[in-house]
N, C-alpha and C positions, 0 to 999 in steps of 0.2 A: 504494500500500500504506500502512495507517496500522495506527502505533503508539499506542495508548493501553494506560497505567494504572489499573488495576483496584485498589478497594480491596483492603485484607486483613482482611475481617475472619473474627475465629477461626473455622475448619471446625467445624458441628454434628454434621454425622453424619461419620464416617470410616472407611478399609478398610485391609485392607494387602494389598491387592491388586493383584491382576493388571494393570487399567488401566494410570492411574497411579502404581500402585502405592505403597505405602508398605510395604509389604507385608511388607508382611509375607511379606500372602503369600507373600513371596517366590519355584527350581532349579538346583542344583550340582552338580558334579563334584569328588570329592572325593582327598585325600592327606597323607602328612606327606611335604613334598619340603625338607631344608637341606644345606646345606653345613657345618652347625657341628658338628662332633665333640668340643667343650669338656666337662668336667665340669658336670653337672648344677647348680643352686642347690637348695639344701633348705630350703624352709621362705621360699620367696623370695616377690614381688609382680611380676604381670603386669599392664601397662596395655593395655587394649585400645579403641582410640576408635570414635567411632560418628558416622554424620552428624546425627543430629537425638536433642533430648531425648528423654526419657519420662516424660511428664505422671504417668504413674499403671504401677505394676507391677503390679497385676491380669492373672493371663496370660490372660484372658479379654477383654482388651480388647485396641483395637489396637494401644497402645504398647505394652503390658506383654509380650506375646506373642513378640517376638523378643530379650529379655531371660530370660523364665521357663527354658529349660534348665541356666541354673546354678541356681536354684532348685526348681526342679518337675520332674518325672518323668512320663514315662508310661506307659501298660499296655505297651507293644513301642518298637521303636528299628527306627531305618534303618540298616543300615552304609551304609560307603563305595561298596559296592559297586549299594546299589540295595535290597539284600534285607533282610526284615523281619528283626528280632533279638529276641531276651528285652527286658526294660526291668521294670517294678515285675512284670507276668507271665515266667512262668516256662515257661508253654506254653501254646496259644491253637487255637480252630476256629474254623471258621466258613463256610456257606451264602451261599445269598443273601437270606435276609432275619433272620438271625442272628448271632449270635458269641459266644463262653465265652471266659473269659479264668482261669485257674490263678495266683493272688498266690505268691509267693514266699513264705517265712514268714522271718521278724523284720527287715521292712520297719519302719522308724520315721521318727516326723517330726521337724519340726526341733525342736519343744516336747517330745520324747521319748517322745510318744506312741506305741502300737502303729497303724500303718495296716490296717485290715479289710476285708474287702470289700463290708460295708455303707457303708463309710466312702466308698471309688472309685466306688461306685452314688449315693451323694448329689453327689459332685462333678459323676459327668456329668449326672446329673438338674438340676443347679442350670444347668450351663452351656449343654445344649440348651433349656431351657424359653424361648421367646418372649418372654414376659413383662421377662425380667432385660435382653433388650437389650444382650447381650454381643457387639459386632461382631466380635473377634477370634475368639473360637469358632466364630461363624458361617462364617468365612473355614476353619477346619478341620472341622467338623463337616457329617456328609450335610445336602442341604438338604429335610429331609422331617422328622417326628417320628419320637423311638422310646421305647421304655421300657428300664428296666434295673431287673433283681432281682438279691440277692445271698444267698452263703449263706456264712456267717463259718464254722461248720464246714469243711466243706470249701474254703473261701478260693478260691470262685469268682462271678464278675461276668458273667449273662449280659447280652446283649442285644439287642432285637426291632424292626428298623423297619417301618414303617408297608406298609412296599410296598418290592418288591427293588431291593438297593442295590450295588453295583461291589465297591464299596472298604470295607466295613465296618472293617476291621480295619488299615487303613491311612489310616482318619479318626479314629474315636472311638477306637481304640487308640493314635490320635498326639497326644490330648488333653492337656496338664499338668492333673496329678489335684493339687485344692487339699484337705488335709488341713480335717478337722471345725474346728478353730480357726480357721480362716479364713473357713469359711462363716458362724459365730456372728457375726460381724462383716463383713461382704465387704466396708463401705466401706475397712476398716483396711489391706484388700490394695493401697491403691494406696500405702501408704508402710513396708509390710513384707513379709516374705516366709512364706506358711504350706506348707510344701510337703514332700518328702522326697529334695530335690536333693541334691548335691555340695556346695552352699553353702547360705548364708543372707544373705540382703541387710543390710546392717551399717551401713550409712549412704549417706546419700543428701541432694543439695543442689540446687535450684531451678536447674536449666541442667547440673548434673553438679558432679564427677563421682557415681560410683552405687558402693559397696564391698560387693566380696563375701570373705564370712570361709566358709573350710574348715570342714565340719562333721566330726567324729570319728566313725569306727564305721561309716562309709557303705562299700555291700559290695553295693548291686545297681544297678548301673548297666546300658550296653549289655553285654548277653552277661556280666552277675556283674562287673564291673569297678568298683573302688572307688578313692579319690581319695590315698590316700598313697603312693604308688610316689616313688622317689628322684624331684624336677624336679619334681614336680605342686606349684604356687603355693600359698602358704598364703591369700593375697590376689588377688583381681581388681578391678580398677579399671577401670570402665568410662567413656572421657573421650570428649563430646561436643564434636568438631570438623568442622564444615558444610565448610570449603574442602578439596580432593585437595590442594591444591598445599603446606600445610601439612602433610596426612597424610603425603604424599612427605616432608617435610622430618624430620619427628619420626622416620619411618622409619628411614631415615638415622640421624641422629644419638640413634638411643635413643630419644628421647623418647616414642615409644609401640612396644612390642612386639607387637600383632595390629592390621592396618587392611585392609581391604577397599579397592581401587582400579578404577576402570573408566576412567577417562580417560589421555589423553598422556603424566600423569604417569609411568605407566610405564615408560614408556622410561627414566630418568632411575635406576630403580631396578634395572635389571639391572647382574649382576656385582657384588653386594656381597655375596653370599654369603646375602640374603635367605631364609626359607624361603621358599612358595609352595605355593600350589592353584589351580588355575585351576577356576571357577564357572561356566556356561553360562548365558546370558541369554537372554531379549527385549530387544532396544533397539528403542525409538519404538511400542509399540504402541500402535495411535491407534484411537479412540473418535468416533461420529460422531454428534450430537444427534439422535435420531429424537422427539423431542415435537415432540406437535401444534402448528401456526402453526410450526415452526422449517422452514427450510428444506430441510435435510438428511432432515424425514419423505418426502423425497420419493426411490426407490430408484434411478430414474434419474440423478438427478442425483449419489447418491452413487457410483454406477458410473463415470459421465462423472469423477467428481473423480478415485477411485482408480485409472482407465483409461490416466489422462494424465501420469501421475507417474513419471516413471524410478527404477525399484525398484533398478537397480544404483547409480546414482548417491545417492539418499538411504542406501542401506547403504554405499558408502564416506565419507559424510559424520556418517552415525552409529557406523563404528564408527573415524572418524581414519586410515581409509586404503584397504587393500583389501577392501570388504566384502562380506556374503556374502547378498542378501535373506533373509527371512526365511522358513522352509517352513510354519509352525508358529503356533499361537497361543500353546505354550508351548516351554519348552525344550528342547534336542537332547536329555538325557538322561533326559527324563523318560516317564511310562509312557503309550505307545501313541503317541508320537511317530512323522508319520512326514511325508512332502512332500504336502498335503494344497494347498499355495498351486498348486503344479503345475496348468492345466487350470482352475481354479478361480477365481481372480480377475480380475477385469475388465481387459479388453484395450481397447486404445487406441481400437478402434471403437465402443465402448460411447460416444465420444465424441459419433458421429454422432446418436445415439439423442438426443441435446438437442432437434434443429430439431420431430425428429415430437412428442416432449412438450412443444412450446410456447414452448420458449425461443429466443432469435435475439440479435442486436448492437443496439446503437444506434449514433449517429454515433460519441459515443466509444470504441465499438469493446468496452460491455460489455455480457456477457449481462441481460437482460431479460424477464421473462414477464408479459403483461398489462399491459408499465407500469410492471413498479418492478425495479430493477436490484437484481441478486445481492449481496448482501453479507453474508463470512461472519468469526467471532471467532474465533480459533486461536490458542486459549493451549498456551504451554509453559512448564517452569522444568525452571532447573537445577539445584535441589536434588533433580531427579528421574532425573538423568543431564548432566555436561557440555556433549554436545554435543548435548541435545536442543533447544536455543531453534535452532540450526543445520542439522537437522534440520527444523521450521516454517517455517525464514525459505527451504528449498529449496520445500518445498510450497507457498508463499507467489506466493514467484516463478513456480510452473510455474503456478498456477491461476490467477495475473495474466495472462498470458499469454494466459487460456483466456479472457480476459474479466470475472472474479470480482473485485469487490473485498475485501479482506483486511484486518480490523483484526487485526494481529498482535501476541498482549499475552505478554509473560513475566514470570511472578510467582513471589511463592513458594510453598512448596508449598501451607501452608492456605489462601492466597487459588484456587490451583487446585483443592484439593479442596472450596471453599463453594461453588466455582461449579458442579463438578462435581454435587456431592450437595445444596446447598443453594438457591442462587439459579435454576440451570439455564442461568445465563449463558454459553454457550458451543454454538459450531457442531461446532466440531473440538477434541479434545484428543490433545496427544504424549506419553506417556507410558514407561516404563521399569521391566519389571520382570523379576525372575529369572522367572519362570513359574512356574505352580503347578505340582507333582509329579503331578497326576491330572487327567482331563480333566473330571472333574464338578467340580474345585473353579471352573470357571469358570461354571458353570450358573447360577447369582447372579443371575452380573452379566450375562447375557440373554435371562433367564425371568423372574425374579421379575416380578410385578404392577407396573406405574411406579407405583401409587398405592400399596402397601404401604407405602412408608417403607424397601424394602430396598436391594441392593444394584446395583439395573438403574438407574441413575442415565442410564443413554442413553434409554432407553425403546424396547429394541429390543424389535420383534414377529416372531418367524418360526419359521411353522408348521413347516416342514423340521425347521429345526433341534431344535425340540420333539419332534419324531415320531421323531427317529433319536436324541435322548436320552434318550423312553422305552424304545425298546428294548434301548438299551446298557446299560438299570438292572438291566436284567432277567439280563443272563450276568454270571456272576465275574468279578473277575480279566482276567487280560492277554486272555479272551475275549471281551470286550464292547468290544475296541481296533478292528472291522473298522465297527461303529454310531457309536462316538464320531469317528474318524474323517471321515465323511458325516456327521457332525453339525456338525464343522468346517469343513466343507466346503461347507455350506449358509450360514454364516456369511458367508465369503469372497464368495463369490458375489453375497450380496445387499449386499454391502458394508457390514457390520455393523460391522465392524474390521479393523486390516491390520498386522499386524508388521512391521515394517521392515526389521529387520535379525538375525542370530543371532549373536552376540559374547560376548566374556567378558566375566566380570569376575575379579579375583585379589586373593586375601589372601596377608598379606604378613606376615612373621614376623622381628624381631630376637631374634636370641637367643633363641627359641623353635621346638618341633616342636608339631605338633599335626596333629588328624584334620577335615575338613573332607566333611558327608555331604550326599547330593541336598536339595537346597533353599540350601545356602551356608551352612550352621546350623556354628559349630565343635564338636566334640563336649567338652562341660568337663572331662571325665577324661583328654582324652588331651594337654592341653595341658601342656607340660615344658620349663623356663627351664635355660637353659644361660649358663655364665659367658665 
């Protein structure tokens, strides 16, 4: 097995996705759970840390995107529960190749202006349009064209895609809508905030931290919910700290009151009286290079590799103990979930299937076809999960076994995502993410064109998979769960990708309550500093 280092240089194109996510993309389960019954703070400062910077708060991009809810709104909201809410609409329909959205009246932005509904019709115009090169949008918007007209009378936004779409109102109505003054300018969005959130971004420094200041008068949040209630922070402070084992410590001791944790450190934080939510993940979902000349274009062999891999054992090494394989490409609790790995992914006899496709041993005992011995790169990092390099070095081991040699590299993240999206350098990727809340939001990343420049950075081809995600476009709602399903399903099968394991992750709260909804998103209004 060999270990080489991989440069780093800066990721060109990036996602926040699914893969390896950064994701944005981020899927959660959510709660306000403490133990502290103290008096409220009025008018107090909440510090919440985050593992990696943000180059740019553009919530149209990848960074800015899991920052924009203290800033930016959108047409409807998710609760806790799952279920759509009001957010800057006030009440919504929608078809399958349609949607109307009802604006609230005396919505304003952070500059004081009136928001219209001509005004949420240019935002989403500006952020679906191709052209603008918005990867974060991309990551929440259908991946198809649409148009959008409005009518400022009546303070409605409708909207028309190209061909029928699942999720209409659970995509473009989860949009952050960027106020007119921001579109006059969009480069200025990546170092201020134009929006009609809870906050306004108030300062901001090269590595953190990021200050959000309370805006006055704010009255439509999820379900009409506005930001002065006794304990709602007058400040937020968003502090960028990479290591858990510091996050644990600050915890602890004050020094940050909201962090997200997925590793061991855990342990170490129960019984302090912590709040908590616990988040539902993906851990390890691995991506397998299908370009031409790469090894892995070939479906046998990516069978034989996922075939040979003990799925109980790589899920208690991803998730530090007893763990649970993965059923799913995305989260337990998100929509049309269901045990789709069941039946579905390649069994240990898919092994045998090497000899009739041409492969055999040499003397030293590794696979060969034609002549030239198997050799594959299997990046992981753990700015993407703990114990994901851990996770590699097991798959490492099992497919040394099988014969395979392994350059086993762990970098950081943007050295894995150039390689990912930019050089192509890689066989195998391990990746971590919350899962996306809908099953098209993965459609991207294994449809799209490889030569687009989009989000199919594997260069996966399968026709299955295609055919049972046209027809899932076609029904609404949780009816279109029985196609996307077999569409998943088709996936697995041909060993497109492979979830590893299903696990949490948990936010963690000193001296704070707060509401935590599907995706791991906290909601900014419901957070409230206790003394």
């Amino acid at each position: 097995m060999h270990r080489r280092p991989v440069p780093s240089p800066r990721a060109r194109s990036v996602v926040a996705a699914a893969a390896a996510a950064v994701s944005a993309v981020l899927a959660g389960c959510g709660g306000d759970v403490s133990s502290t019954r103290t008096p409220v703070v009025v008018d107090g400062t909440v510090t919440i840390a985050t593992v990696s910077e943000t180059p740019s708060f553009n919530p149209y991009s990848q960074f800015g995107l899991s920052l924009a809810p203290y800033a930016y709104d959108s047409l409807v909201d998710v609760a806790r529960d799952g279920r759509v809410v009001s957010g800057l609409a006030e009440r919504w329909q929608a078809g399958a190749t349609s949607a109307s959205f009802t604006l609230r009246k005396g919505v304003t932005c952070s500059d004081g202006t009136a928001l219209t509904a001509s005004g949420v019709a240019r935002s989403l115009r500006y952020a679906g349009d191709p052209r603008n090169r918005l990867v974060g949008a991309r990551t929440t918007l259908p991946g198809m064209p649409f148009t959008v007209s409005a009518d400022d009378a009546a303070r409605t936004v409708s909207v028309r895609t190209a061909s029928p779409y699942s999720f209409i109102v659970r995509t473009i109505g989860l949009l952050p809508v960027v106020c007119p003054a921001g579109l006059a300018d969009p480069r200025a969005l990546d170092r201020r905030s134009e929006g009609t959130g809870p906050y306004v971004l108030s300062g901001y420094a090269s590595g953190g931290p990021y200050l959000f200041t309370r805006r006055k008068g704010y009255a439509w949040g999820p379900r009409g919910a506005g930001n002065a209630a006794p304990g709602q922070p007058e400040r937020i402070v968003v502090t960028v700290v990479p290591q858990e084992s510091t996050v644990a410590n600050l915890l602890l001791t004050g020094g940050v009151n909201i962090a997200m944790v997925t590793g061991p450190d855990r342990a170490r934080l129960t019984g302090h009286g912590l709040a908590t939510a616990q988040v539902p993940t993906v851990v390890g979902l691995t991506f397998f290079n299908e370009r031409s000349g790469r090894p892995l274009n070939d479906p046998v062999l990516r069978q034989a590799l996922v075939g040979a891999l003990d799925r109980k054992g790589l899920a208690n090494v991803a998730i530090g103990g007893d763990g649970t394989p993965a059923r799913d490409l995305t989260a337990p609790d998100s929509l049309c979930y269901s045990d789709v790995a069941a039946g579905n992914l390649p069994s240990h006899s898919a092994v045998r299937a090497l000899r009739a496709a041409g492969w055999t041993k040499n003397a030293r005992g590794r696979l060969v076809k034609q002549g030239r011995p198997l050799r594959l790169r299997l990046l992981s990092s753990a700015d993407f999960g703990s114990t994901l390099p851990s996770v590699a070095e097991l798959m490492a081991v099992t497919w040394q076994a099988l014969g395979v040699d392994i350059d086993l590299v762990g970098e950081s993240r943007n050295a894995v995502v150039q390689a990912m999206y930019g050089s192509g350098d890689f066989d195998v990727v391990v990746g971590s993410s919350p899962g996306p809340q809908l099953p098209a939001q993965l459609v991207p990343y294994f449809s799209d064109p490889p030569s687009s420049g989009g989000l199919n950075f594997a260069h996966v081809t399968n026709p299955a998979y295609d055919r049972f995600v046209a027809r899932a476009l076609r029904s609404p709602g949780s009816a279109s769960c029985a196609d996307w399903n077999k569409a998943a399903a088709a996936l697995l099968r041909s060993a497109d990708a492979l979830p590893v394991a299903d696990g949490t992750s948990t936010v963690y709260g000193y001296r704070t309550t707060f509401a935590v909804v599907p995706g791991g998103r906290i909601v900014p209004t419901s957070i409230r500093l206790h003394r």
